[in-house]
C-alpha positions in Angstrom: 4.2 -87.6 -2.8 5.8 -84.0 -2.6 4.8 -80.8 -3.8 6.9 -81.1 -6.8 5.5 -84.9 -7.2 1.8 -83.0 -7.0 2.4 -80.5 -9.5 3.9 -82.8 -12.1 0.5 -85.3 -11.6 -2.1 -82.4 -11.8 -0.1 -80.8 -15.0 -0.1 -84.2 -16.4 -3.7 -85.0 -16.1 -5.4 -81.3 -16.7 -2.7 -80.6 -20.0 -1.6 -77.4 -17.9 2.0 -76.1 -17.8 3.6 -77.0 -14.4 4.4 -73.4 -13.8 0.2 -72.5 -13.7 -0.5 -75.3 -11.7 2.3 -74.3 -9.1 1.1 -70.7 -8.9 -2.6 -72.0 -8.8 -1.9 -74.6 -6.1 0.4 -71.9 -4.1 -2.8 -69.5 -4.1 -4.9 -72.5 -3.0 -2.4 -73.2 0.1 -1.9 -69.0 0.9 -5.8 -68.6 0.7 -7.0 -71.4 3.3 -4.1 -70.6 5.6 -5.0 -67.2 5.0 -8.9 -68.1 6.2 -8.0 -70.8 9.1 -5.7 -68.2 10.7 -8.6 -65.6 10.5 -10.2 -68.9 12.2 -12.9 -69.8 10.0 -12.9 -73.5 8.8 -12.4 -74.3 5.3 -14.5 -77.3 4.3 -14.0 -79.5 0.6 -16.6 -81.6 0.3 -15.5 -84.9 -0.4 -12.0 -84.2 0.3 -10.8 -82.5 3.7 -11.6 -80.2 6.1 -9.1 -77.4 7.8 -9.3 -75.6 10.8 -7.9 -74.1 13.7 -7.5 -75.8 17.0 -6.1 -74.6 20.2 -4.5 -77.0 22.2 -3.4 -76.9 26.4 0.7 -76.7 26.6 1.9 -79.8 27.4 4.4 -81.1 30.0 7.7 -81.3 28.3 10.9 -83.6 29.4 14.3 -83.5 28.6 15.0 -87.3 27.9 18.7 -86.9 28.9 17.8 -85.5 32.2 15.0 -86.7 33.1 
């Protein structure tokens, strides 16, 4: 499922118009990334759980070099 998939599914269920569930959803998505980058987790209950994790470089390989 794709964003556009999402939207139509959520307007469909809540009777909403596609273009207020877009905007609603975009505010969702621009207000956790706005809060995990600020690094404070975002937790729904139920459903998922975001936050920021810092990971060691890795060792990287050029497959047609080796």
């Amino acid at each position: 499922m794709n964003r556009r998939d999402l939207i139509a599914a959520i307007a469909e269920k809540t009777g909403q118009e596609k273009k207020l569930v877009d905007e609603l959803l975009k505010a969702t998505t621009d207000t956790i990334t706005e809060t995990v980058g600020a690094g404070d987790p975002v937790g729904l209950s139920g459903f998922a759980k975001f936050a920021k994790i810092e990971l060691a470089a890795g060792m990287g390989r050029n497959p047609a070099t080796g």
